[in-house]
Every structure is written in structure tokens, then in C-alpha cells.
N, C-alpha and C positions, 0 to 999 in steps of 0.2 A: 474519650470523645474525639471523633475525627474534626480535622481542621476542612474548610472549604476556599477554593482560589478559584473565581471566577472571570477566565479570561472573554474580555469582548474586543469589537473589533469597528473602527469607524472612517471617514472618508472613503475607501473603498474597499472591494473584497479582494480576495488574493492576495492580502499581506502577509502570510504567514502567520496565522494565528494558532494553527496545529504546531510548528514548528516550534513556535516562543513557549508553547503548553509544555511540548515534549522536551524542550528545553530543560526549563525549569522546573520538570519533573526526573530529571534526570540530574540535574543538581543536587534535589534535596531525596535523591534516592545516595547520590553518592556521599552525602553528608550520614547516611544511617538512617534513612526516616522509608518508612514503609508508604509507597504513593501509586496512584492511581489518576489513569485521566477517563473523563469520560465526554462525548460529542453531543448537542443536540442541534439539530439540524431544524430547520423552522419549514421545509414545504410538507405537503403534505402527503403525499408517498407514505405507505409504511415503513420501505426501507426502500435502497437503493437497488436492489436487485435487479428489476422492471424498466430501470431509466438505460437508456442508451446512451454508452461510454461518454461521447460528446457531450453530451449532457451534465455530467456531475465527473465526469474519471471514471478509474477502474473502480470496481465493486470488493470490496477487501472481504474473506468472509475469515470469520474466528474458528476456533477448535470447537464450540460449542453449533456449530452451522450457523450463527448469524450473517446476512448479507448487510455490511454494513459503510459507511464511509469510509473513503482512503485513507482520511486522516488517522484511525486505527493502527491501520498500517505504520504510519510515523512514530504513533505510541506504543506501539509494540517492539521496533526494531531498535527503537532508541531508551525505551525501560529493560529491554530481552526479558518480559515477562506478559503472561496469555492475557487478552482482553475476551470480553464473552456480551451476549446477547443487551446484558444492561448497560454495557459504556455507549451504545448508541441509541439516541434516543430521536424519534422525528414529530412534528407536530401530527401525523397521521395518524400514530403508534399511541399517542397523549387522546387524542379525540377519538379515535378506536375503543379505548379502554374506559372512557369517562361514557360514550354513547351504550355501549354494550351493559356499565353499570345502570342507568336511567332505564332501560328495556329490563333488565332484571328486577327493575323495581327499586333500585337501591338509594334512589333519590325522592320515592315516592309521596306526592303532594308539594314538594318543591319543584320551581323554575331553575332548568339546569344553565348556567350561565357561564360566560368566562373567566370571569370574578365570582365567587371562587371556586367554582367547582372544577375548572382549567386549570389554573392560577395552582391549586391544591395540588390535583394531580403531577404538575409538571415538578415541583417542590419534593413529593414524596419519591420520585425518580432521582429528582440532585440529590438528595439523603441517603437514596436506597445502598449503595456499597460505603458510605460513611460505616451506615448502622450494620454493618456485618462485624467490623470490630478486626477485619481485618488492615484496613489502612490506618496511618498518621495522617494523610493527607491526602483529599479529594479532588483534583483539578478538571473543573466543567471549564467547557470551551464554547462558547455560543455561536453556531453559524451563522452566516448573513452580518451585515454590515448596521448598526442604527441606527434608528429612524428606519427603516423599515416596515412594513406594515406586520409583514409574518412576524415578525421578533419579537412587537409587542408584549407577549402574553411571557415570553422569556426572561424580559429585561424586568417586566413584572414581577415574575416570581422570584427573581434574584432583590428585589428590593426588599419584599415580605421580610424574604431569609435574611437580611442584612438588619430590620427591623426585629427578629422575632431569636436571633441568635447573639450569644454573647458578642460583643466589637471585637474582641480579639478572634474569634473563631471564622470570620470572615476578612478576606482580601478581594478586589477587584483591580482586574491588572487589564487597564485599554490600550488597544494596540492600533497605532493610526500611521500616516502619512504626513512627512511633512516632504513635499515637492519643492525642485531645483527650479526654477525658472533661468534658463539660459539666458535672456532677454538681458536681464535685470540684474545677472551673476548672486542671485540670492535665495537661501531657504525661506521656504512661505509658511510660517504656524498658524496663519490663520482657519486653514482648513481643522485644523485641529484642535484650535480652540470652539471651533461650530462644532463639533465632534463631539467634545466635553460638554458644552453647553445644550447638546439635546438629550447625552447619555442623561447629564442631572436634572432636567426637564420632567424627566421619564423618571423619578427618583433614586438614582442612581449612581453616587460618587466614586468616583474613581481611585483608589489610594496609590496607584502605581502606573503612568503613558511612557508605554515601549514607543518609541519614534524609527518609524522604520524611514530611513533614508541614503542618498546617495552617496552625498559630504557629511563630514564629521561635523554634531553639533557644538559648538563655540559655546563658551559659558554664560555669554550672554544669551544665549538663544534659549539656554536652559532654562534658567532663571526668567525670561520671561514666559515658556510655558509653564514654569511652576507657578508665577502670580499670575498670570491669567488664566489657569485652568484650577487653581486649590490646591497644587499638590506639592509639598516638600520637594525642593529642587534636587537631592540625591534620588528623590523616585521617578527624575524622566530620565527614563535609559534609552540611551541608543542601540537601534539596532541597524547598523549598517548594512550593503549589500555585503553579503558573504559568497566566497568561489566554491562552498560547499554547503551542506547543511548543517554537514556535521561538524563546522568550525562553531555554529550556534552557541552551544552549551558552554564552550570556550570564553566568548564572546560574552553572553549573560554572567558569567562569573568574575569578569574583568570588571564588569559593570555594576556588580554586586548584587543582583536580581534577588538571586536568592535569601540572602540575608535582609533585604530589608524584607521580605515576603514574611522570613523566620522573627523578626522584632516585630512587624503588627500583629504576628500568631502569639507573640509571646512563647515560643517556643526555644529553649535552653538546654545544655548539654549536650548539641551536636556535636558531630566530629567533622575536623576538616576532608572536604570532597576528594574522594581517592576516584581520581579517573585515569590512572594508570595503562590502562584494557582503552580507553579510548584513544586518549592520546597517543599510543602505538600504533593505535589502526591509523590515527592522523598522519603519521609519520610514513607509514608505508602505503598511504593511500596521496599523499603528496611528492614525495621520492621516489616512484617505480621506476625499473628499471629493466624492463620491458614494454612492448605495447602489442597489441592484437586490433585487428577490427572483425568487430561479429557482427552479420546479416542479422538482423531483428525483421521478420518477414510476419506482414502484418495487416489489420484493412482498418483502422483507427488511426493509424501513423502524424495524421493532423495535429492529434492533442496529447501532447507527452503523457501526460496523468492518465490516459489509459489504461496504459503500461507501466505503469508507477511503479509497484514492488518486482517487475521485473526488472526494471532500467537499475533500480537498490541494490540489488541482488548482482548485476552485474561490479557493483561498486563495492562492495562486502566481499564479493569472491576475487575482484580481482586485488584488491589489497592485500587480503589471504596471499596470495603468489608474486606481490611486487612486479606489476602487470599495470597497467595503464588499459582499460578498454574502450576503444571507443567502436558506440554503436551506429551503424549505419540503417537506416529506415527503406528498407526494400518495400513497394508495395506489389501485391502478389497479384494484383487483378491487372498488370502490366506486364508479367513474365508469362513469355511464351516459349516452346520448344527453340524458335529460331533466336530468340535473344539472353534464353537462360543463361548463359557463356559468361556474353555481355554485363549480364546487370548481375552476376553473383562474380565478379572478378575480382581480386584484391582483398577478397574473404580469408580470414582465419578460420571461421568457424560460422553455422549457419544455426540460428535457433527459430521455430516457425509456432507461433504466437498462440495464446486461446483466441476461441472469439465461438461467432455461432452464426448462421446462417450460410447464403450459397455464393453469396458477393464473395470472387477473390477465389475461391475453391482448385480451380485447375491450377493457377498459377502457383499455388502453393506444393501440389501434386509435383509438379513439372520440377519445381526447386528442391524438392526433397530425393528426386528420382537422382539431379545431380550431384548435389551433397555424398548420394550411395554408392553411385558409381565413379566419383572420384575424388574418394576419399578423405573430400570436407569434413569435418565433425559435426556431426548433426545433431540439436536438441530439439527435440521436439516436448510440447505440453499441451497436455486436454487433446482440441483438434489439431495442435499440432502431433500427437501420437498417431489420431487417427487418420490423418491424412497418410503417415510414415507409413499404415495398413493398409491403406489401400494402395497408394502409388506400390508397392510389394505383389500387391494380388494383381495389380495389373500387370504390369512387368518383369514379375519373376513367376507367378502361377498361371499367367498367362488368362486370367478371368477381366477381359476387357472391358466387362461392364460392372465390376466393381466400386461401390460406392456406399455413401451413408445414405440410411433412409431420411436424417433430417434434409438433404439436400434433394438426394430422389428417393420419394416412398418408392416407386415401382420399379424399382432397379431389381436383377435377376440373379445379385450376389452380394448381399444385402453384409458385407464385412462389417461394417458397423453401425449396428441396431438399436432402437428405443427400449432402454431397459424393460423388464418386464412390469415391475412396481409402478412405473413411469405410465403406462399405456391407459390407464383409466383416469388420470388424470388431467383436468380442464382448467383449472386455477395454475394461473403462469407465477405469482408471487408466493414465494418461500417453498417450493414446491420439489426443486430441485433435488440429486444428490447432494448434499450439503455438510459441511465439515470434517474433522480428522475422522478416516476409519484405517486398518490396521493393514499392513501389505506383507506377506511373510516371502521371504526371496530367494533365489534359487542359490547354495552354497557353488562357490564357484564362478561363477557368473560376476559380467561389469557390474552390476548395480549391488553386489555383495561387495565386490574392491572397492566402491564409492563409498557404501555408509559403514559398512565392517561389522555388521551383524542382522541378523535372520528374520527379525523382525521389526518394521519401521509403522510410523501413522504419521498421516502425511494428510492436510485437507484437500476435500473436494467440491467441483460444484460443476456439475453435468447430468443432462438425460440420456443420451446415446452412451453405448459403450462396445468394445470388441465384440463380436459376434464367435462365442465358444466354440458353432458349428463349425470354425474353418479351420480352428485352433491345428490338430493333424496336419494339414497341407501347408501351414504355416511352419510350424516345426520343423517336417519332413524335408522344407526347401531350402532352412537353415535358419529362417528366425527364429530367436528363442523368447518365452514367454518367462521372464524372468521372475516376476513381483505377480502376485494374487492376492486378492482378498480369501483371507483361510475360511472365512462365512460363506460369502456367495460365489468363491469361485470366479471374480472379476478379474480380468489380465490386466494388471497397473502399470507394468511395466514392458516394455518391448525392444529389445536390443538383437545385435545383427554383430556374431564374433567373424574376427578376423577385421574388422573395417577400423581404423583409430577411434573412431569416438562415434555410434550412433546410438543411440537411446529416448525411448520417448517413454513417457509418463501420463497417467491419465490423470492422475491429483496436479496440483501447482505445488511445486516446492518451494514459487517465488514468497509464498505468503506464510513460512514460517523464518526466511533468512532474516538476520539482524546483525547486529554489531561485532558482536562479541561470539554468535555462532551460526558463519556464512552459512547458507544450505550446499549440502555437500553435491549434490549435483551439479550445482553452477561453480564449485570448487573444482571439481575435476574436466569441467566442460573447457575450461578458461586453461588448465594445463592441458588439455588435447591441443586447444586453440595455436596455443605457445611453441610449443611443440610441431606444430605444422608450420606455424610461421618460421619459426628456425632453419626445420628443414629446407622449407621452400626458399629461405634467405640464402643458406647453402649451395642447395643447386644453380641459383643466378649466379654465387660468385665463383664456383665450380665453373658455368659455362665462361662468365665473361673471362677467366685463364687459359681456359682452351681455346678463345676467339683471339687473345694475345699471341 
């Protein structure tokens, strides 16, 4: 029987509650115990695919093509193992399933209601990878904050489960706030005793308040949110601000998270946490001894969480190389021929972002044109590949109207086209190219020295792709079509020999990199990066000897 840890979150959102999940699944992954986290998200969206980055972040999609919450992404790079379609669940996806049953009939002669035919459904989703008999341990993370309206039906069905399963086989671990008041020179619990007090309202006890805060909490501070909120004073943990995420996992085990999570499971004969693999990555991701900065060229640049597993990614690969990276935020609907110079100065290396639509388009063009001609390192992904093809076909095949039909249908050299499977389709949700397919790659070639073998699968999520018919004049003018799908013949990959580092990619490689196995693109992206920096660090101190 799988065990269940239901983390919730209260006072406000953006605590970190994906963070403390993945944490302490990563704990009791290191102690021996086979664990899983899973998200439910309370608006009503089927999934996040639809929503515009601003809005929720980047869209993480799984190996199985789910479009699902970032937080995914946290549980994935910090377990290094696949999440799929069922760890993200939204209240859309719950009321989708339960409406479609009542039209089937399947409620027939009952009033379908939220109690419980809601209530139900949402219960047999927190169950559903229990019951495969694959995990020890289940970790649901509840989105939104409580006391909420959406959450209701959530905090609901966690109660059921808490009712209807053995007391040892349930944990709820709240994650709150307790605020500095500069004023006063003091931490405030009372926010978080209203916190607790509306969780168990809602019937709901808490057995574990992570206290996310700025100062360290004092024993007495502790001790009184364990008697004013019910809980044994060893179970309010601090979670301090941390300078990384990944000090977290550190952090929860100094505090003992995990164990007391393993004494209310009543779970015995673990082994002490071997995180060996991580704390090396700590080590080398706090000592570098190097530094690069990369252009991140983008048109979301506002909200970091856009870009979430690529900003990861930067941090996994540059620890990989004892590298320091820091990213700079270029916005591409600002660079123009006359100031490209300007605003890409002081680069190591230039990576040019997914995204979709025509906001920002040339500027992106304009940037990748210089990256090629002087011999920036250039990463390009998704539309940033395809922008690398077209800025190509304009300025090296000389096709000056060259373009994507997402931006112009009636362009007169259509390089990058709406797939074909793509073209009868009207439904914009879940619709997509979507998840791992398989890239077989040219022996030889950069993208064979990156991953060192012939075949890779790598996810995706696009409707546009390279236009085959140019594929000849592209080849013929020197770029090479490294990576294809061996099924449809899709160019995955596009690289440009003789230049230090240009390659672009139509999958994302950011959404497989993790801890323990960086993605090997942004691994050798970040030693091109290093590598030009050197150089370039050379020739200044070269010239300022010959100015002596």
C-alpha cells in the first residue's frame, strides 16, 4: 500500500510549495523509498497549454505529451525520474471527466453534485499512481492558497482521504508564511495561525507547518506555533530563504522533514539519505571557477517562470563545467540592424528562446544573423531554430522574403511551414506536436560530438516545422541537417560547420535536463560560451601589451 503526503499552502501563493514537495521527495527517494509527486491545480483550464506564459509560467510538457504545470519540471529535475499525464491534474480535467460521465449516462437518475461525485473523482486521481504499486510514496501538492474558493472541492477530498484511510497512511504538511515586520523588528505567526485555523475549518489538520521565512525561527517562536496551531513543536520546520533551490533538500534534512513524515507513515527500515550526486553538484555549482554571460533573447522576459527549465538548465550545465552563468535578458522586439552591436556586447554566448507568435520576430532574426557572422555561439530552440532558417535563407540564399507562415501565411518562401497533420486542425488545446519523438543524427556532425550516439528522443511541442522543400539549397550553401525524425523525415536539428558553436533544435532539451543528467546541449553550449570568453579575454590582454 502506497503511503500519501499532502502538501498545502496558506497566507499566500508563491511559497514554494513545489519546491518543499520536491524536496522532501527527494529525501525519502534518497533514504530508499520509491516516490512520486503529483500537482493539482484548482482553475479550470484543462491544462496549461492555452494560458499565456504570464499567466501561470512556462508550460512543462512530460515524455508522454502532457502540457502540464512548471512545477513538474521541479519534480522531475530533482527526482531525475519521467512524470506523465496523471501527476497533473486541474479542476477542468476533474469536471471534464465527471460531465462527460453524467452524458454517458453514468450517473443516471442521480443529481450530479460536488459532494460527491467531485469530491470522488478528485480522490480517485490522488489514488490513481498509489494504486499502480509502483510507488512507497505519493506526494499531492495542492495549488492556490486556502481559503480559496477554487480549492474547496480539493481540501475536500483530502479530508475524505484522511477520514477513510488508515492515520498512519496519511501526512499533511502546510506551508505558510510567517512575515518580518521591519517596524516592530519582529516575526508575525499570526498570519499563520489564521492559516491553520481555516485549513481545520475546512476539516483539515495539519501534522507538519514548514514556515517559510526570512530570520531564523527562535524556540520560542516555534513552540508557540506548535500550541496555537496543534502541532508537535519538532513539526514546525523552517524554511528559510535559500540562495539556491537546490540548498532546499539540504535544508529539510537538517530540519528533519523527512523523518518525521517517515514516524507518522510508520515507515521503518530505511537507509540513511545518500545524496552524494547532489551535494557535488552543490559544490560545483557554489565554487565555479569560471563565469560566462549568455543572451537569453526572448519576448516574456518579465516573468522569470517563463523560462523556468531553461534558466535550470543553464544551472545543471554550468555546474557540469565549473562555470558560473549568468543570464542576461535581451528583449528581441528592441534589436534592430543599427543597435544589434550594442545590445548583444559583452555576450559569451547567444541562446534565442521558444515562444510563438510575430511580437519580437525580426529582432530575433537580426540577432541570430550576428551571433553567425561573428562567431557568437548560438543556441537556438523550437522558434529559435526556426528563426536560425530563415535569417540563413535570407542572407546566405539570398530569398529575402523568407519567413514562417505562423507569422506570414503569404510569404513567397514559406522555410518554415504548418506541419501537414497540423493543417485540419481547429482545437488549439492539446492539439499540438507534443512529447518525446526519436531524432536519428548525422555520424559526424556537432550534434553527434554532443550526445555521442545516433539515436536520441527528445520532447516536443510545435505546429510549424522546417520546410523539406528547401532542405537542397540549404545543404548545398553549407548548412547541414543534422538530426531527423527517421518516421516523418522532420529536420530536428540544424547546425552550421566551421562556426564555434551554432545549432538549433526543434524539440526543447531544456525539459529533460536535471541534476544529476544536465542536457547535453546546454553542456556543450556553456563550453563553447567559455571558450570564447577565454579567447576573447586573451586578445584584450594581448592588445593592452602591445598598447604598453
Amino acid at each position: 500500500m502506497s503511503k500519501y503526503i499532502f502538501v498545502t499552502g496558506g497566507v499566500t501563493s508563491s511559497l514554494g510549495k513545489g519546491i518543499i514537495a520536491a524536496s522532501l521527495a527527494k529525501l525519502l527517494q534518497a533514504r530508499g523509498l520509491r516516490v512520486t509527486i503529483q500537482k493539482f491545480d484548482p482553475y479550470i483550464n484543462v491544462d496549461p497549454g492555452t494560458l499565456n506564459p504570464y499567466e501561470h509560467g512556462e508550460c512543462y510538457v512530460t515524455e508522454d505529451g502532457a502540457e502540464t504545470d512548471l512545477d513538474l519540471g521541479h519534480y522531475e529535475r530533482f527526482l531525475n525520474i519521467f512524470t506523465s499525464q496523471a501527476n497533473n491534474v486541474t479542476t477542468g480535467r476533474i469536471y471534464q471527466t465527471v460531465i462527460n460521465k453524467e452524458r454517458e449516462g453514468a450517473y443516471l437518475g442521480k443529481t450530479v453534485q460536488v459532494v460527491p461525485h467531485i469530491t470522488d473523482e478528485i480522490k480517485r486521481r490522488m489514488m490513481e499512481l498509489g494504486k499502480t504499486g509502483l510507488y512507497d510514496v505519493v506526494i499531492t501538492e495542492l495549488g492556490g492558497t486556502v481559503g480559496d474558493i477554487e480549492s474547496l472541492p480539493f481540501v475536500e477530498a483530502v479530508r475524505q482521504l484522511q477520514w477513510e484511510l488508515p492515520d498512519e497512511d496519511t501526512v499533511v504538511v502546510h506551508l505558510t508564511l510567517i512575515p518580518y515586520l521591519k517596524a516592530a523588528k519582529e516575526l508575525k505567526t499570526k498570519p499563520t495561525q489564521h492559516s491553520v485555523k481555516m485549513l481545520s475549518e475546512e476539516g483539515v489538520h495539519p501534522d507538519v507547518i514548514v514556515c517559510r521565512t526570512e530570520r531564523p525561527l527562535t524556540p520560542d517562536l516555534r513552540r508557540k506555533i506548535a500550541l496555537f496551531c496543534n502541532v508537535k513543536q519538532e513539526a514546525v520546520i523552517e524554511a528559510a530563504d535559500a540562495p539556491t533551490i537546490y540548498e532546499v533538500p539540504l535544508a529539510m534534512l537538517r530540519e528533519k522533514l523527512d523523518l518525521i513524515c517517515l514516524k507518522k507513515m510508520n515507515i521503518t527500515g530505511f537507509n540513511e539519505p545518500d545524496l552524494s550526486k547532489w551535494k557535488e553538484f552543490l559544490d560545483k555549482l557554489n565554487y565555479p571557477k569560471n563565469k560566462v554571460t549568455i543572451g537569453l533573447i526572448g519576448k516574456y522576459l518579465e516573468l522569470q517562470d517563463a523560462y523556468k527549465s531553461i534558466l535550470e538548465s543553464f544551472i545543471h550545465a554550468g555546474a557540469m563545467n565549473e562555470c558560473q552563468v549568468q543570464v542576461a535578458n535581451v528583449h528581441s522586439e528592441f534589436i534592430t540592424e543599427d543597435n544589434v552591436a550594442e545590445k548583444l556586447a559583452g555576450l559569451d554566448g547567444l541562446l534565442v528562446a521558444p515562444g510563438f507568435g510575430h511580437r519580437g520576430v525580426e529582432g530575433k532574426i537580426t540577432a541570430v544573423k550576428y551571433a553567425r557572422e561573428n562567431g557568437l555561439p548560438f543556441f537556438g530552440i523550437c522558434l529559435g531554430m526556426q528563426m536560425a532558417a530563415i535569417e540563413y535563407a535570407r542572407n546566405v540564399l539570398g530569398l529575402k522574403d523568407a519567413h514562417s507562415t505562423e507569422m506570414n501565411p503569404d510569404t513567397t518562401d514559406p522555410v518554415i511551414d504548418l506541419m501537414d497533420e497540423q493543417k485540419k486542425i481547429t482545437a488549439k488545446g492539446g492539439t499540438m506536436r507534443l512529447g518525446s519523438y526519436a531524432c536519428e543524427i548525422k555520424p559526424g556532425s556537432l550534434a553527434f560530438k554532443i550526445y555521442g550516439q545516433e539515436m536520441i528522443s527528445e520532447r516536443h511541442r510545435h505546429r510549424w516545422e522546417f520546410n523539406n522543400k528547401y532542405l537542397e539549397q540549404f545543404e548545398n550553401a553549407g548548412m547541414v541537417a543534422s538530426g531527423k525524425n527517421p518516421g516523418s523525415n522532420l529536420v530536428e536539428i540544424i547546425e552550421l560547420p566551421g562556426h564555434p558553436f551554432f545549432i538549433g533544435v526543434q524539440y526543447h532539451p531544456e525539459l529533460k535536463s536535471t541534476v544529476e543528467s544536465p542536457a547535453p546541449l546546454f553542456v556543450h553550449f556553456i563550453e563553447a560560451a567559455k571558450i570564447f570568453n577565454e579567447k576573447k579575454s586573451a586578445a584584450k590582454s594581448s592588445l593592452s601589451g602591445a598598447l604598453i
